[in-house]
py3Dmol code that shows the C-alpha trace and the ligand (Angstrom):
import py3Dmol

protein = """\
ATOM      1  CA  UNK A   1       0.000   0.000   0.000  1.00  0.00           C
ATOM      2  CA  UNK A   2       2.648   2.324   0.731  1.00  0.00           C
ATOM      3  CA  UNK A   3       3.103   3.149  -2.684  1.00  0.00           C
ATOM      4  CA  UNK A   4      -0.096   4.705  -2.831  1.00  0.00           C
ATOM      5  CA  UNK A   5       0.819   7.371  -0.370  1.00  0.00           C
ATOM      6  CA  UNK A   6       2.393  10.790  -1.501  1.00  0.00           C
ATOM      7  CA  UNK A   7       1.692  14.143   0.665  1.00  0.00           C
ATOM      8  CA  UNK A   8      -1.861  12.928   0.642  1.00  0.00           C
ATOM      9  CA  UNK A   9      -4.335  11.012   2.488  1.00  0.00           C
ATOM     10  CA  UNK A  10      -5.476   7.922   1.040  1.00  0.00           C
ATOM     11  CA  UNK A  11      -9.516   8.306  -0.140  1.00  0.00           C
ATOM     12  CA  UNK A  12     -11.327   5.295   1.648  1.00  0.00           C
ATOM     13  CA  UNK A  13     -14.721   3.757   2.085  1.00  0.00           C
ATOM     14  CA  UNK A  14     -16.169   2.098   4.775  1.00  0.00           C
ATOM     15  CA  UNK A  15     -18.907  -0.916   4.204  1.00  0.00           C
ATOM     16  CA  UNK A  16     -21.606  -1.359   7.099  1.00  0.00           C
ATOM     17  CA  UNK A  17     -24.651  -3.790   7.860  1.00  0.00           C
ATOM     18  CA  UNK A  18     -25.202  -2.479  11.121  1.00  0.00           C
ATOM     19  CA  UNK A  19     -24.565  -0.687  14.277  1.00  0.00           C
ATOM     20  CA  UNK A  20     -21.513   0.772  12.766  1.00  0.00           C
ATOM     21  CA  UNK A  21     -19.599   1.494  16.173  1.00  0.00           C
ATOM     22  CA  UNK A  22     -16.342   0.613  14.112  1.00  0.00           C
ATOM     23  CA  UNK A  23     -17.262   2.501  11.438  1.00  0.00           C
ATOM     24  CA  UNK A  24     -17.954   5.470  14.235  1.00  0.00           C
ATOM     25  CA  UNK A  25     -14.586   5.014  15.627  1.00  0.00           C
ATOM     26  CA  UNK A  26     -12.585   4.261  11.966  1.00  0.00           C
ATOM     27  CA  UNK A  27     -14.261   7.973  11.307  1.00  0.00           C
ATOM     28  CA  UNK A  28     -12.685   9.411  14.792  1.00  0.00           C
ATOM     29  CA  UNK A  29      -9.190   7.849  14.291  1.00  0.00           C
ATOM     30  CA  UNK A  30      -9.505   9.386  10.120  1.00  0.00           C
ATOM     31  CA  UNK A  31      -9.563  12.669  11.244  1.00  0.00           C
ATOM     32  CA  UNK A  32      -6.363  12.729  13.342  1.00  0.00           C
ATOM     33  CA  UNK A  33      -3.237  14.014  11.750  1.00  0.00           C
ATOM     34  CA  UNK A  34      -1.648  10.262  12.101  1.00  0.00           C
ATOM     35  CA  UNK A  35      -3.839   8.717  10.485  1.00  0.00           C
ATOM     36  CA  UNK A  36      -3.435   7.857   6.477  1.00  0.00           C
ATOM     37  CA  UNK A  37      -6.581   7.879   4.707  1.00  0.00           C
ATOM     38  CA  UNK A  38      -9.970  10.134   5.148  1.00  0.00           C
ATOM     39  CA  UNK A  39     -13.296   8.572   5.208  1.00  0.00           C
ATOM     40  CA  UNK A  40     -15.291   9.619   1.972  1.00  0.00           C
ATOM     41  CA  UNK A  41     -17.845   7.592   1.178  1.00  0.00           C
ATOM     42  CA  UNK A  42     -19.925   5.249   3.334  1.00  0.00           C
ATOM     43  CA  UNK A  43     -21.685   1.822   1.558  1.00  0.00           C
ATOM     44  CA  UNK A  44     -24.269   0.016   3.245  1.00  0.00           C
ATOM     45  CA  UNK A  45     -26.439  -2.782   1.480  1.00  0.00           C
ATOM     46  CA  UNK A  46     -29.346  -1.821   3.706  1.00  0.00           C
ATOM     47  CA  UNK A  47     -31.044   1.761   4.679  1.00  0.00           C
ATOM     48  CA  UNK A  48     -32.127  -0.051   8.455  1.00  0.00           C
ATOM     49  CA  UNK A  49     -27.835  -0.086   9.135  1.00  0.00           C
ATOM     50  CA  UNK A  50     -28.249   2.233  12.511  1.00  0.00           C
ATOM     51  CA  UNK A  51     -24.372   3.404  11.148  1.00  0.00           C
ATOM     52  CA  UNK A  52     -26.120   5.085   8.750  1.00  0.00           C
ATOM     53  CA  UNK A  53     -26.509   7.682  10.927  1.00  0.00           C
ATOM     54  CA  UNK A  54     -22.720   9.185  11.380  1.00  0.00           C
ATOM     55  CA  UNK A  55     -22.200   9.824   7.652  1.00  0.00           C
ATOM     56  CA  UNK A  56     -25.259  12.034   7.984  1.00  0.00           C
ATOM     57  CA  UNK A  57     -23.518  13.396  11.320  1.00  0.00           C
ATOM     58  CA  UNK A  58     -19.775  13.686   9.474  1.00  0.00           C
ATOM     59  CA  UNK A  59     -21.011  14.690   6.385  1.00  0.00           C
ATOM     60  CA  UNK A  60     -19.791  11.881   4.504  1.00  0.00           C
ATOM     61  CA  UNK A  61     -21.099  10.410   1.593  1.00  0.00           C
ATOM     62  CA  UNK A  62     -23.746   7.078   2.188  1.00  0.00           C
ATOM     63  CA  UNK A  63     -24.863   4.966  -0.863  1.00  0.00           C
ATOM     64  CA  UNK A  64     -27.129   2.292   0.043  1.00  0.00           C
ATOM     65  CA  UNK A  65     -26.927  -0.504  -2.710  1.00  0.00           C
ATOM     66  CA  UNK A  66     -29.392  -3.395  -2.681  1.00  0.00           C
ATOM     67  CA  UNK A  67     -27.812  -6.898  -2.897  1.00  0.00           C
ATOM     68  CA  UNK A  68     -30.917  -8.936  -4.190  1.00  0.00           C
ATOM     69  CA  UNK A  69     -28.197  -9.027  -7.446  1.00  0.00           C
ATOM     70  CA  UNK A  70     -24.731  -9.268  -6.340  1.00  0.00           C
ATOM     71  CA  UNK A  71     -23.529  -8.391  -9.655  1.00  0.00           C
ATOM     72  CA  UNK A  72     -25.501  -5.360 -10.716  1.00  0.00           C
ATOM     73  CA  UNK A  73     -25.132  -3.958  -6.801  1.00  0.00           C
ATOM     74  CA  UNK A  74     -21.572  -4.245  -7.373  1.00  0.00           C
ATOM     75  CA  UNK A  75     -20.984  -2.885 -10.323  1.00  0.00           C
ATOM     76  CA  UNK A  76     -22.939   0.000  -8.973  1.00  0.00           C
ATOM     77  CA  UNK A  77     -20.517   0.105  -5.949  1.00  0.00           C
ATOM     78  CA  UNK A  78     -17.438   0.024  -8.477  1.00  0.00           C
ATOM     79  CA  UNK A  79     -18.921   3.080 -10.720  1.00  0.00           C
ATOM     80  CA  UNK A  80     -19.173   5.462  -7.324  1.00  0.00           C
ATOM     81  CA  UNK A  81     -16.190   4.379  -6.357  1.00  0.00           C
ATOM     82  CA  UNK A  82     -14.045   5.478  -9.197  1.00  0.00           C
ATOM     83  CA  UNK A  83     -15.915   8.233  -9.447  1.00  0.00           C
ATOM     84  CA  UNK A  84     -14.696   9.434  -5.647  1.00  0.00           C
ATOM     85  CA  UNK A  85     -11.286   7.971  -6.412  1.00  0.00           C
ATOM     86  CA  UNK A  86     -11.419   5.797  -3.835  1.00  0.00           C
ATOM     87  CA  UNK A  87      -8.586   3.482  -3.038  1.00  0.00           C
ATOM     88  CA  UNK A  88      -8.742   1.445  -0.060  1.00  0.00           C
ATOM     89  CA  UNK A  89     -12.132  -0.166   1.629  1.00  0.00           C
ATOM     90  CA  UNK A  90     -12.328  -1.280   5.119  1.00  0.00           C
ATOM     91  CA  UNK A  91     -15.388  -3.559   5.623  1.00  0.00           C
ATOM     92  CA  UNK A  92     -16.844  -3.050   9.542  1.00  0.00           C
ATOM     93  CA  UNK A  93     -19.844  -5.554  10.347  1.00  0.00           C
ATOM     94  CA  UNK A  94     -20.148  -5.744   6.401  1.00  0.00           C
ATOM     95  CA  UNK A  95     -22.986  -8.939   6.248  1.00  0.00           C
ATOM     96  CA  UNK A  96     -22.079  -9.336   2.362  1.00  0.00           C
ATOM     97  CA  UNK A  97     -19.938 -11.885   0.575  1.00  0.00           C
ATOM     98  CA  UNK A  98     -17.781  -9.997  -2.182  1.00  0.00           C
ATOM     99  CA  UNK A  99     -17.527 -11.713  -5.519  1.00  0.00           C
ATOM    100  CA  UNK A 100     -13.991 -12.989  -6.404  1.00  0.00           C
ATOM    101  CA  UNK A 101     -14.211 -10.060  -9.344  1.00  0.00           C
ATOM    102  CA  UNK A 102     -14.879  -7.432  -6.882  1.00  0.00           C
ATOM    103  CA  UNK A 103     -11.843  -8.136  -4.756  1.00  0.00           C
ATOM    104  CA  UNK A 104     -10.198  -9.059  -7.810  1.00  0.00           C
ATOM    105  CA  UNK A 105     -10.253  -5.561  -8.856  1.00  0.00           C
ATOM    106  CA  UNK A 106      -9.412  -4.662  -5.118  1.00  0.00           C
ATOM    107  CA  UNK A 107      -6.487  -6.665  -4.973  1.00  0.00           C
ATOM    108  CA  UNK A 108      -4.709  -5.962  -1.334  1.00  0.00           C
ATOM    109  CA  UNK A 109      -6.859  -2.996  -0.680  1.00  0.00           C
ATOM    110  CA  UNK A 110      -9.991  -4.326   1.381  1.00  0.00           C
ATOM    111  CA  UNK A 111      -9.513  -5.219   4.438  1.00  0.00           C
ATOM    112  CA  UNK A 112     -12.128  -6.697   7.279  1.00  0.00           C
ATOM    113  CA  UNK A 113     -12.240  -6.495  11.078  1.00  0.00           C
ATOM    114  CA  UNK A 114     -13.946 -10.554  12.216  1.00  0.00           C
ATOM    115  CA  UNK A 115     -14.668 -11.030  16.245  1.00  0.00           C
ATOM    116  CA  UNK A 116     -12.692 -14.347  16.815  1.00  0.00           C
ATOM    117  CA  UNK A 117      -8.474 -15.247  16.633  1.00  0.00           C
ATOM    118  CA  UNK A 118      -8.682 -16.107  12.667  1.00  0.00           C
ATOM    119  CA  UNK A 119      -7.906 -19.002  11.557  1.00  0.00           C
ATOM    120  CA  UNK A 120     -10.611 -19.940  14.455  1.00  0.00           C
ATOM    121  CA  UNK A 121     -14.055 -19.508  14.206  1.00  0.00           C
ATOM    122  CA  UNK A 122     -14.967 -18.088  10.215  1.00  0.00           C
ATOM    123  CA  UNK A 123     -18.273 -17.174   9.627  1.00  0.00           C
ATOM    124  CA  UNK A 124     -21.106 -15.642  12.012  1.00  0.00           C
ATOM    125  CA  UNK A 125     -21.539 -16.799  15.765  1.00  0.00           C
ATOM    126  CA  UNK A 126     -17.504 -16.903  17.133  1.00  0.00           C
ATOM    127  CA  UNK A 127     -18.456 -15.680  20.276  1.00  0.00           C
ATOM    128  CA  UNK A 128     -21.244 -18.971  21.149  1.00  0.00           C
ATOM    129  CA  UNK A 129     -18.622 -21.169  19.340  1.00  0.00           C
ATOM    130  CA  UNK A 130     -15.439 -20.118  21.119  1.00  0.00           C
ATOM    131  CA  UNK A 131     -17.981 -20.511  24.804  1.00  0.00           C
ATOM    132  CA  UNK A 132     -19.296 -23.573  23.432  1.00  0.00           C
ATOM    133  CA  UNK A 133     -15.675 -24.870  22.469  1.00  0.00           C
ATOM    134  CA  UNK A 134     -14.335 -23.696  26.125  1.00  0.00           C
ATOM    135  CA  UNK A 135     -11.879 -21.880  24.499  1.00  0.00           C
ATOM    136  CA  UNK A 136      -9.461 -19.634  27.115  1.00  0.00           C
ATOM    137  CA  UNK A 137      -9.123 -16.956  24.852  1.00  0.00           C
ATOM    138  CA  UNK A 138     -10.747 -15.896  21.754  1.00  0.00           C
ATOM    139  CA  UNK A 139     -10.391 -11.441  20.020  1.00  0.00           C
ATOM    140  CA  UNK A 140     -10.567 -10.454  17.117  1.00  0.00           C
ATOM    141  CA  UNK A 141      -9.165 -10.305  13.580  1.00  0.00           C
ATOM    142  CA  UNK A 142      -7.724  -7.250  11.185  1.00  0.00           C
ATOM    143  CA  UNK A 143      -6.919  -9.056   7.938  1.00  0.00           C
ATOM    144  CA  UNK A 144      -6.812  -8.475   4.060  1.00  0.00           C
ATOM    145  CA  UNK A 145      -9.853  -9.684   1.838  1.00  0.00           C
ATOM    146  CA  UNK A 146      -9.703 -12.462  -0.770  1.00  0.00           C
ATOM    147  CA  UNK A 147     -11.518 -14.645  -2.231  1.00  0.00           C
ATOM    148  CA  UNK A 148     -12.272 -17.181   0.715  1.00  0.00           C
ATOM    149  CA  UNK A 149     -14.363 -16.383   3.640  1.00  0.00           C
ATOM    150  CA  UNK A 150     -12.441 -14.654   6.621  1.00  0.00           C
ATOM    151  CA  UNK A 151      -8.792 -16.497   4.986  1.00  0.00           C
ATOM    152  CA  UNK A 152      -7.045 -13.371   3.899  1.00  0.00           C
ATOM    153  CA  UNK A 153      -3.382 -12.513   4.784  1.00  0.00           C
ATOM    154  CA  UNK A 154      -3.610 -11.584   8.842  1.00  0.00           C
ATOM    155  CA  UNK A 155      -2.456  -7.797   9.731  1.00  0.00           C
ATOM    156  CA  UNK A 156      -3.229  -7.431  13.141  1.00  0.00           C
ATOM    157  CA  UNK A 157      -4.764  -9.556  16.282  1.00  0.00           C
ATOM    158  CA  UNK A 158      -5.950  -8.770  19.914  1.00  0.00           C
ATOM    159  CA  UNK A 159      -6.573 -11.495  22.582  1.00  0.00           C
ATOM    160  CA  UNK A 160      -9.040 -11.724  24.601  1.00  0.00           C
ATOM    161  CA  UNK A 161     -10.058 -13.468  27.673  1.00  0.00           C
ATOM    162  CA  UNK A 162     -12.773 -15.711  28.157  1.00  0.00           C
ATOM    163  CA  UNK A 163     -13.980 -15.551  31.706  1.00  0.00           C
ATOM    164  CA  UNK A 164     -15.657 -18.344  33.636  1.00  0.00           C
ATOM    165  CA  UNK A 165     -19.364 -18.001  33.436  1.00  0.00           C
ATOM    166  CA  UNK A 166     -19.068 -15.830  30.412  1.00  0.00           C
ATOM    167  CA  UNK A 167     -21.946 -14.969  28.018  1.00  0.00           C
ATOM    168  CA  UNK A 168     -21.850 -14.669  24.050  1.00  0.00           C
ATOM    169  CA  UNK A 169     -22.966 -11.457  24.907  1.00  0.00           C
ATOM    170  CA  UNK A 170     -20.423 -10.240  27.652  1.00  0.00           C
ATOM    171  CA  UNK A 171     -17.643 -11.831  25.270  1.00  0.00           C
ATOM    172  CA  UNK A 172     -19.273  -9.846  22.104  1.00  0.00           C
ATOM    173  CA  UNK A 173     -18.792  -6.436  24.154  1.00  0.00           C
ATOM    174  CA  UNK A 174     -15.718  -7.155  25.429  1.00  0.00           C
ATOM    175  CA  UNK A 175     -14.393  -8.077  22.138  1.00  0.00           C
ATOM    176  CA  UNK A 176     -15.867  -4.957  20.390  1.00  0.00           C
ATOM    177  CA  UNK A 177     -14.332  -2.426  22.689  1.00  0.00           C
ATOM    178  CA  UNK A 178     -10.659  -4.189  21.175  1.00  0.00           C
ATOM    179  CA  UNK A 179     -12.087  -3.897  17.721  1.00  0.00           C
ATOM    180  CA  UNK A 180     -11.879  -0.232  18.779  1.00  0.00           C
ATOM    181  CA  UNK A 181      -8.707   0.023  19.504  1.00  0.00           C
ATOM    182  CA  UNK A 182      -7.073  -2.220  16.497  1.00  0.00           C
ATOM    183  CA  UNK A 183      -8.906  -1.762  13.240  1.00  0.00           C
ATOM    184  CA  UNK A 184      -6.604   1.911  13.703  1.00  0.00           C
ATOM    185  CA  UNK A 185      -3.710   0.125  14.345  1.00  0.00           C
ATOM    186  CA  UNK A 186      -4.079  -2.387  11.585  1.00  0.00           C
ATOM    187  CA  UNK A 187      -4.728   0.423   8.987  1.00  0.00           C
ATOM    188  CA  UNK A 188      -1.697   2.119   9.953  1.00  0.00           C
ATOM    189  CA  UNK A 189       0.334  -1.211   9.906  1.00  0.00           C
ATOM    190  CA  UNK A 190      -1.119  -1.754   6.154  1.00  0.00           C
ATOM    191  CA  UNK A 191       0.409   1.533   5.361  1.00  0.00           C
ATOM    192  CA  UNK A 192       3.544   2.190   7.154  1.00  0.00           C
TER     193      UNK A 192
END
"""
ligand_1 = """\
14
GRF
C -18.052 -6.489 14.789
O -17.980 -7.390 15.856
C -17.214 -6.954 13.637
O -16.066 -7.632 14.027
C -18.138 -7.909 12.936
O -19.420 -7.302 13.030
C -19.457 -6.451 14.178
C -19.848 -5.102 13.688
O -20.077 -4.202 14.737
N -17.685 -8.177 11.598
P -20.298 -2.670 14.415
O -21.420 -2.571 13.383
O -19.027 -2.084 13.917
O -20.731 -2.077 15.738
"""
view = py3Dmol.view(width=600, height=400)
view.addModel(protein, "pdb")
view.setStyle({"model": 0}, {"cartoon": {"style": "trace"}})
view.addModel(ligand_1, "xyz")
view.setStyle({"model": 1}, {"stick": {}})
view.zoomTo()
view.show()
């Protein structure tokens, strides 16, 4: 990535399903002088993603693209993004599967933030899986997108421990608050 940095900061997008607290906090950490891309447009695949809200509160560009046809949805996706010359994508709580095209054209610029200690745990429910499997630790993931679920190249991890008596739920929040504080430290890693 680093060759894509001169004096400027890198244009980015952030995908959302949902609550969007990552994308609330990747928003925070772009507007410190540190950090090496701006937020510019916001992509959700659903106009009920709460997140929606702090691109309306930052001023930031929102498309909402339906899904129902993965293909025409993301060729709509790749048409705004050249137009707002954006070069980097972080997914946060993105609840889509990219096509192998899409990343294709991507290539070692998407990255995704996943609850559980990748290679462990893929896919949705990590936190009742890593309870279930009486797991000491689980945390989450920073890693690069490609064409297999949750497999990209690994940037960044934080561990996490799994208390006795814990809940999918107590786990989920104590997980999240790390998300916080690594999906910044992963981006800066991907471009230092
Ligand atoms: C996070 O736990 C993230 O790791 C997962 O989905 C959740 C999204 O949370 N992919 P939020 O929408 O950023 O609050």
């Amino acid at each position: 990535m680093k060759k894509l940095i001169g004096l400027k900061k890198v244009k980015a997008a952030v995908f959302i399903s949902g609550t969007g607290s990552n994308l609330k906090n990747l928003i925070k950490f772009s507007k410190t002088k540190k950090s090496p891309i701006t937020i510019n447009l916001i992509v959700s695949n659903t106009n009920k993603a709460k997140g929606l809200k702090y691109a309306v509160s930052n001023g930031i560009e929102k498309k909402i693209i339906n899904f129902k046809y993965k293909s025409t949805a993301e060729k709509k996706i790749f048409s705004i993004i050249e137009k707002n010359n954006i070069k980097f994508i972080c997914l946060a709580g993105f609840m889509k599967i990219l096509s192998g095209n899409f990343i294709k054209r991507f290539d070692g610029k998407i990255i995704n933030i996943h609850p559980s200690l990748l290679p462990k745990y893929k896919g949705l429910n990590t936190h009742v899986k890593a309870i279930k499997n009486k797991d000491k630790f689980s945390g989450c993931t920073v890693h690069f997108v490609n064409k297999k679920l949750d497999s990209g190249k690994i940037i960044m991890q934080k561990k996490v421990k799994i208390l006795k008596n814990e809940s999918p739920l107590s786990l989920a929040k104590k997980i999240l608050k790390q998300e916080h504080k690594l999906y910044p430290k992963a981006i800066m890693k991907v471009f230092n």
